[in-house]
Structures are given as C-alpha cells and as structure tokens.
C-alpha positions as CSV (number, residue, x, y, z in Angstrom):
1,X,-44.0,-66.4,-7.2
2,X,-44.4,-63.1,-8.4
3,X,-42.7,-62.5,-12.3
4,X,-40.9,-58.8,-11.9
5,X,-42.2,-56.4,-14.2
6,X,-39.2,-53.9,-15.0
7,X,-39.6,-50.8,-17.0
8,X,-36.4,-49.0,-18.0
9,X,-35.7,-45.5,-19.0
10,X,-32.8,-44.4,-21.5
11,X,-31.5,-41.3,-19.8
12,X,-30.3,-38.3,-22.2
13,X,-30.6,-39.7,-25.6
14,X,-26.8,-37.7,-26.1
15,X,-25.1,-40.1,-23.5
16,X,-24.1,-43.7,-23.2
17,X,-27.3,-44.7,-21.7
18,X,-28.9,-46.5,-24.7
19,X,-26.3,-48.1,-25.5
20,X,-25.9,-49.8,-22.6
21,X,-29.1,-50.5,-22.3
22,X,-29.4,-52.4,-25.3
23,X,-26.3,-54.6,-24.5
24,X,-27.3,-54.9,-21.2
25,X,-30.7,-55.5,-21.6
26,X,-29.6,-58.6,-24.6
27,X,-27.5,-59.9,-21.9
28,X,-30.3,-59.7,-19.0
29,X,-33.0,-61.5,-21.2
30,X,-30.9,-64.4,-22.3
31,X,-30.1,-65.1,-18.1
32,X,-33.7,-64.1,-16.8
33,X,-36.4,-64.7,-19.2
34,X,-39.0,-65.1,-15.8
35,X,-38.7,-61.5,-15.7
36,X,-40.4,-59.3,-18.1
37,X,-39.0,-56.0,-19.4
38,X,-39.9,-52.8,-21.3
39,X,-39.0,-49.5,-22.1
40,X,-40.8,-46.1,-20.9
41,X,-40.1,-43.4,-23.8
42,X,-41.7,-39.9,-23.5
43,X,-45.0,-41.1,-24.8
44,X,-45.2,-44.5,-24.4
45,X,-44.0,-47.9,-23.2
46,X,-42.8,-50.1,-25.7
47,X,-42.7,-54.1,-25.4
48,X,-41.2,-57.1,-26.6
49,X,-39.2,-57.3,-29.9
50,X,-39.8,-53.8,-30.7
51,X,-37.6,-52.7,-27.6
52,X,-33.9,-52.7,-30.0
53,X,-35.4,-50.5,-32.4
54,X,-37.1,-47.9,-30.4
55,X,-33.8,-48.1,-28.6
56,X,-31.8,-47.0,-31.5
57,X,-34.3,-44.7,-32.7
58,X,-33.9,-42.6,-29.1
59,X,-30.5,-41.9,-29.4
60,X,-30.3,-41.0,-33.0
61,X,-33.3,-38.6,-32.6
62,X,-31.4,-35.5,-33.2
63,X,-31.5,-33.7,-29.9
64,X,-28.4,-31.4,-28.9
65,X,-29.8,-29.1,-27.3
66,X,-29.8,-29.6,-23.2
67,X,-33.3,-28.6,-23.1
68,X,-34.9,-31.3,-25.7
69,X,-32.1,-34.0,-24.2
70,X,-33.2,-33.1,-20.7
71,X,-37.1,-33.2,-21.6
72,X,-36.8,-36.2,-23.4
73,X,-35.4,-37.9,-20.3
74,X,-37.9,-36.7,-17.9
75,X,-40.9,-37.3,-20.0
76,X,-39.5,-40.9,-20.3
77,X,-39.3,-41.2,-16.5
78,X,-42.9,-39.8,-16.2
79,X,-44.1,-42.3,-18.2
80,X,-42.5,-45.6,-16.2
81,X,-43.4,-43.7,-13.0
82,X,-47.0,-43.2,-14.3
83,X,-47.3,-46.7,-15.5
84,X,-45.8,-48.6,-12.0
85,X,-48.1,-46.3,-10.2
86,X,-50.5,-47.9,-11.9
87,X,-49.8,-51.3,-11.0
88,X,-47.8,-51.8,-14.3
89,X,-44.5,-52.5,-13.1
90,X,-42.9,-53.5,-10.1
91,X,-39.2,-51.8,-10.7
92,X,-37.8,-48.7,-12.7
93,X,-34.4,-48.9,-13.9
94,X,-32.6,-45.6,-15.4
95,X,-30.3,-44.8,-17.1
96,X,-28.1,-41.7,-16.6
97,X,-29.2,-38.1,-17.0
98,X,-27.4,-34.9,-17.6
99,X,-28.6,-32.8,-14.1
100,X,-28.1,-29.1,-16.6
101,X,-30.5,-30.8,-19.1
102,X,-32.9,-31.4,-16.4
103,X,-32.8,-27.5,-15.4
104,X,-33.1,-26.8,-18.7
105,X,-35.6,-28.7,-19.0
106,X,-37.4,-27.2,-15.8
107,X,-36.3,-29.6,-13.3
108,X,-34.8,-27.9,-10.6
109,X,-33.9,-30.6,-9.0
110,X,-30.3,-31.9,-7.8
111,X,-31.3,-35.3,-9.9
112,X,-32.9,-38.2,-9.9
113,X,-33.6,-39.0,-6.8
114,X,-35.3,-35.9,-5.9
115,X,-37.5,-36.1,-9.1
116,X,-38.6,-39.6,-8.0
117,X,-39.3,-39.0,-5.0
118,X,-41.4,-35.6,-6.1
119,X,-42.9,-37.5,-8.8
120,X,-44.8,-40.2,-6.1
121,X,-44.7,-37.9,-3.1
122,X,-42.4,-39.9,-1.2
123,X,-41.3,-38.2,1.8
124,X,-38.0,-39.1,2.6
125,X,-36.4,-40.7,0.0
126,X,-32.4,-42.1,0.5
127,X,-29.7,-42.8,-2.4
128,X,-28.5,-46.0,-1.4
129,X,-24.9,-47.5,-3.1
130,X,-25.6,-50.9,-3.9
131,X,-22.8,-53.9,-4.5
132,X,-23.6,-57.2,-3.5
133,X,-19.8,-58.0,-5.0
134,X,-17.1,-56.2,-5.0
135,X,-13.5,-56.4,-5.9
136,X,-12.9,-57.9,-2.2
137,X,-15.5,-60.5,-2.3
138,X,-18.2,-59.2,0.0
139,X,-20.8,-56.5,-0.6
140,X,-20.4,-52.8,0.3
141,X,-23.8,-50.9,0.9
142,X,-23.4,-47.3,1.6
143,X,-26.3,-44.7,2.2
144,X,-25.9,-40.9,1.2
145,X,-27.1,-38.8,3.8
146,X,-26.8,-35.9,1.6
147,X,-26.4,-36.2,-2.4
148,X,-25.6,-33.6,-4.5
149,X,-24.3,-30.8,-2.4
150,X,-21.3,-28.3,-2.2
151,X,-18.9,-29.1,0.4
152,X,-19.2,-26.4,2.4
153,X,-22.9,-26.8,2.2
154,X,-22.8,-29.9,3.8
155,X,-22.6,-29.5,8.0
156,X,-25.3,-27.1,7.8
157,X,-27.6,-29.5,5.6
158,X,-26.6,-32.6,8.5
159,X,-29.2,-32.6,12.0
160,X,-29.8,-35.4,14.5
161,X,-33.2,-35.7,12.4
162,X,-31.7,-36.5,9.0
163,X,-29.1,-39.1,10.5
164,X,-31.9,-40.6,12.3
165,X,-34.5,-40.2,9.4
166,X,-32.2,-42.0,6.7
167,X,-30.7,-44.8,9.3
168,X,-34.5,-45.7,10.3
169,X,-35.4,-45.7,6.0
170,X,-32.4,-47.9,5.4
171,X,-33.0,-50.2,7.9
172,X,-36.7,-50.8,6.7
173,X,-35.3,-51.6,3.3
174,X,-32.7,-54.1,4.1
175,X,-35.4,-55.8,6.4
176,X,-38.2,-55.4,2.9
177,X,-36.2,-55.8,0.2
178,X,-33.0,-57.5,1.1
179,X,-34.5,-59.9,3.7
180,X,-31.7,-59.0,6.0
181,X,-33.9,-59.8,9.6
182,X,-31.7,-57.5,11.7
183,X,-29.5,-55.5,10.0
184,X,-26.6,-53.8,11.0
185,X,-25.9,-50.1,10.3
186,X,-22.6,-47.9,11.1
187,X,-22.9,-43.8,10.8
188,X,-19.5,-42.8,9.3
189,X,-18.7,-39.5,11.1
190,X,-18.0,-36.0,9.4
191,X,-15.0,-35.4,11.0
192,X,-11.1,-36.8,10.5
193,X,-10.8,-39.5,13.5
194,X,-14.6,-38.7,14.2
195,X,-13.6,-35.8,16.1
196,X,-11.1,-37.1,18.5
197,X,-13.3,-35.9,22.0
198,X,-14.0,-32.6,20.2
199,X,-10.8,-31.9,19.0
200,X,-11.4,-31.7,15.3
201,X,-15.2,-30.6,15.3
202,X,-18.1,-31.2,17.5
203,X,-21.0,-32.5,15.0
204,X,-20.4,-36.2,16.2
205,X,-21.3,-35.0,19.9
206,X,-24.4,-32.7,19.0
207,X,-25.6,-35.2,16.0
208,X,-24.1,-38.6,15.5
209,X,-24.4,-39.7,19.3
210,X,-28.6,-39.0,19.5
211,X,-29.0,-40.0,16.2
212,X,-27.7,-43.3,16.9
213,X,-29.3,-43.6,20.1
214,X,-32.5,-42.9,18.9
215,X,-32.0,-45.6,16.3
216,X,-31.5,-48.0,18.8
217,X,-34.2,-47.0,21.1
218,X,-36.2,-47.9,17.8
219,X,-35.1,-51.3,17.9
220,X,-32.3,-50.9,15.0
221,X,-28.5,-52.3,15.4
222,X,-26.7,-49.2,14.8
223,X,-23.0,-48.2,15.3
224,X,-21.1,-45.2,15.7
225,X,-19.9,-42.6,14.5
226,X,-16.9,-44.2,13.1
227,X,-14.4,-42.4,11.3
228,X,-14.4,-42.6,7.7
229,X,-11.1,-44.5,7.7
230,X,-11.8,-47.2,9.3
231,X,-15.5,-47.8,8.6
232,X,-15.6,-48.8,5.2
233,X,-13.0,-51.9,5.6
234,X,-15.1,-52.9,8.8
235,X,-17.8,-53.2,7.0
236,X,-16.4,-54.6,4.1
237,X,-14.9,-57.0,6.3
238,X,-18.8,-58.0,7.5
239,X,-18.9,-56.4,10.5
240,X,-22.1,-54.3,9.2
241,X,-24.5,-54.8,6.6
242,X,-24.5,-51.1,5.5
243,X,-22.8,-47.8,5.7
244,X,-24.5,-44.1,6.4
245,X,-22.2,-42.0,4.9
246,X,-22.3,-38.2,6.1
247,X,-21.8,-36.6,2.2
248,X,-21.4,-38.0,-1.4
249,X,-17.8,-38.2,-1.6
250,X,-16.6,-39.7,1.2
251,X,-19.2,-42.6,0.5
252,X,-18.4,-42.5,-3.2
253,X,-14.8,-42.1,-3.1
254,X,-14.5,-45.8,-1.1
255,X,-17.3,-47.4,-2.9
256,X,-16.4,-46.7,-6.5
257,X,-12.5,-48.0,-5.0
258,X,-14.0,-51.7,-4.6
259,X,-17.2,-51.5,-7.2
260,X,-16.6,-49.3,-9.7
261,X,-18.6,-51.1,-12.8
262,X,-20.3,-53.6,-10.1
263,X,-22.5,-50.6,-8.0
264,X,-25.8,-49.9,-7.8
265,X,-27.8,-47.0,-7.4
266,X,-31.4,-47.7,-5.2
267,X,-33.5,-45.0,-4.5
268,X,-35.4,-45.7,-0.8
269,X,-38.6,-45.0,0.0
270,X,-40.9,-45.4,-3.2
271,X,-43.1,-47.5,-3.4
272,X,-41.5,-49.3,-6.5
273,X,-38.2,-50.6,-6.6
274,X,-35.8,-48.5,-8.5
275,X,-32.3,-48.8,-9.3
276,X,-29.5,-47.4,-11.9
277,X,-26.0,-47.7,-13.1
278,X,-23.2,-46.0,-10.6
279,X,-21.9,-43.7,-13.9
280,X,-22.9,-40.8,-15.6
281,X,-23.8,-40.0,-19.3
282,X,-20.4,-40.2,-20.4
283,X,-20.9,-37.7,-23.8
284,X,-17.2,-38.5,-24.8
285,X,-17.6,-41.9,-25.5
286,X,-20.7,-41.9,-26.6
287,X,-21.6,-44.0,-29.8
288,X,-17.9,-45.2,-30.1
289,X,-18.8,-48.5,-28.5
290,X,-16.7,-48.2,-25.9
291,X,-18.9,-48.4,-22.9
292,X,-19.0,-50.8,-20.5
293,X,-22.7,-52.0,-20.0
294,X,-21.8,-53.8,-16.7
295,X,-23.3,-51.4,-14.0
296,X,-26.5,-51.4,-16.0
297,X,-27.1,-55.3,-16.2
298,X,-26.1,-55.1,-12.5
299,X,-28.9,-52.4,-12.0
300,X,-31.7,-55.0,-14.2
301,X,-30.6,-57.7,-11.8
302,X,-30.8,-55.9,-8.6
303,X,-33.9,-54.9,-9.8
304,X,-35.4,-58.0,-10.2
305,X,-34.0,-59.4,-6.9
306,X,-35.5,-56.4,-4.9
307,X,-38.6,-57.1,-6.6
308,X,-38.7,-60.7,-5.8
309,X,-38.5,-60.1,-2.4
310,X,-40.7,-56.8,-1.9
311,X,-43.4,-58.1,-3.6
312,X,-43.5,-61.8,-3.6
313,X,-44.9,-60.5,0.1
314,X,-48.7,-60.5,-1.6
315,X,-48.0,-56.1,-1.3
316,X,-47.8,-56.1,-4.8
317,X,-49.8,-55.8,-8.0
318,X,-49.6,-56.6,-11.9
C-alpha cells in the first residue's frame, strides 16, 4: 500500500492559515502517522520536527504589505507544485490566500484553482466542494461550474461545453479517487424552478438538456437540470453522489448550510491530489487563537484518502 506523501502550503502569512495548520497538522499526525507530511515555504520544503518552528517563523515574518504576503504564498505553492511534479509528493494541501495579494503579487488569476491548474498545464480543471459528513449525516459533493465570477457575468461564461466538460471531469474523479464505480451526477439549473417550460429563462433548454445528454451518451448517470431548491436535499438525501452547481453561490450557499467547518475544497484535474479548507484568511482573528482548525484537518484527511485510492492504482510515484 502506498504511504501518502502530503505537502502543505501556509497561505498568506497575515491570515489564519498557519495557525491552523499547526493545530491541525498536531492533530493529523497523532491519528495517521502512515502518512507522511511536510511543508512547502517559498524556498524550500521543510520535514519532520522542524515543521512547528518554520511554521511560526512564516507568520511572524513581518509582511504587511499585499504584495510580500501574496508572493510569499505563491512562491510557497510553486515549491510543493515543483516538488509533487517531481514525484515528491502525492497531495498538496493549502491553506488560504488573500486573491488582492495574489494580483499584487502578479497573479492575475481569480485564485487558486486557476494558478494550479496554470502551474501543471491542466486543462480543465473543476473546484469541487467536498464533505463526506455533514450536519445531516450523509455527504454533500457539489461542483462549481464557474468560481469566482460577478453575477451578471455568469450566463454568458455557462455553454453546453462547460456543463458537459466539468460533469465528464467530475465523473472521472469520483470513479479515480473516490472509488464510486458509477456515479451519479444532477446539473442544478440557473433558473428559479429550472425555467418552468421557458417561462423564467431559456438556458436549461439551449444548455442543460445537451449537456446532460451528451453525458449520458458518454456512459455517465447524469440528471437534470433540477432546480436549485430541490436538488441539494435530493442529493443529500442519496439520491446522487454529486451536485454541478451552475455559479459559486448557489453551490456555496447550501453547502456551507450543512458543512460549514466539515467542507473541502478539491481541485480536479491535476495530476496530484489537492485539497483545502472551505474558509478564507480570516485577518480579524488572526493570532487571537480563535480559529477553528477543523476544515484544515478535514482537508489533510481527505487528502490522504484521495491519495490512497489514486495512487495505490501502481499510477503513482515516491
């Protein structure tokens, strides 16, 4: 059996992301000591029991400005990217970013997602919501079509292509890394009541319909569209394995309802398994110790799960 390799990144050195890393990651070691875990800083990867001090030593670094904060957290993702393209590690895990200290920092990206997936060349990539528990019991998987994006922005940035692109990408992962042998997708449609017959819109004729027809001719179990209202307790429910969700909020909004502090965030489509907390840097709290480090154990445990079954395949080195 393969021993997961897991390198993770702080985030902005400002935020909560240390922190919680360093509780999370004393938590994670005492419950998995089969995996092995380090952390990628902007010049180097640092092992073993020297992790807690080069830990503390990012944070209080003395960055305030958005540009050294954001430069500091890319360079730090370069380097665990670098090093698991290399064969060194099997998962990523990262902690939050500010997305205006990336720009500053000469990342126009929206965050990162995007960067990962420029930083491989991994074409298309998907933001998948991860919670294999959630305040009802079940899991709750939802996939972003489209991230970070005004909402007006959003029906223009939706196609037939997209929908079908992402469903096909998240239906090779749950079949890779979840072991799921035939899993079951639902498109949550853009408009109230998913149109109503064209009442309220007609995206869910012109887009939804093909898309999930195509899917299907492709041998994937896919649903829809199904209005947002209804297809979130369906699937909750176990009716489908995972969600497509049409534009962040209407995915977020219900999965942060029932997971808020249990999510996941899984970038698809890379050829290493990466995950992060479902929260942001937090600057107002901190260094107060008031931060809850349970998304980011839940992101080191996913993690190691994913990697367990992705590469425990023989399609896997280190």
């Amino acid at each position: 059996m393969v021993r997961p390799h897991i390198a993770v990144t702080l985030g902005d050195p400002r935020g909560i992301g240390p922190e919680v890393a360093l509780r999370a990651l004393e938590r994670f070691g005492s419950r998995e000591p089969s995996v092995e875990v380090a952390i990628a800083l902007p010049d180097r990867v640092v092992r073993g029991d020297d992790m807690a001090d080069a830990i503390r030593e990012y944070a209080s670094g003395g960055m305030t400005s958005d540009a050294e904060a954001g430069s500091a957290a890319a360079r730090s993702i370069e380097t665990a990217v670098a090093s698991a393209k290399r064969g060194a590690f099997h998962a990523i895990v990262t902690a939050p970013v500010h997305k205006p200290s990336l720009h500053a920092a000469g990342w126009d990206v929206p965050g990162q997602t995007e960067m990962l997936g420029r930083l491989t060349g991994s074409e298309p990539v998907g933001m998948l919501m991860a919670a294999e528990t959630t305040k009802l019991g079940g899991p709750l998987r939802v996939l972003l079509a489209t991230t970070h994006l005004a909402l007006r922005d959003v029906p223009a940035a939706i196609d037939e292509d997209l929908l079908f692109e992402q469903g096909a990408l998240l239906a090779q992962a749950l079949r890779r890394d979840w072991r799921l042998p035939a899993p079951r997708l639902a498109l949550c449609a853009l408009n109230p009541h998913a149109s109503d017959g064209g009442l309220f819109g007609d995206e869910e004729a012109r887009m939804f319909v093909p898309a999930v027809e195509r899917l299907r001719a492709a041998g994937v179990d896919a649903t829809g569209p199904l209005p947002a209202d209804t297809v979130f307790a369906r699937a909750l429910a176990g009716e489908f394995d995972a969600v497509v969700a049409p534009y962040h909020d209407v995915g977020m909004a219900a999965f942060k309802t029932v997971a808020f502090g249990s999510g996941v965030n899984v970038t698809l489509g890379l050829p290493f398994i990466r995950t992060s907390p479902d929260h942001g840097t937090a600057f107002d709290i901190a260094g107060t110790g008031r931060a809850d480090a349970s998304s980011m154990l839940e992101a080191l445990r996913l993690a190691a799960q994913l990697a367990h079954a992705r590469f425990d395949t023989g399609s896997g080195r280190v």
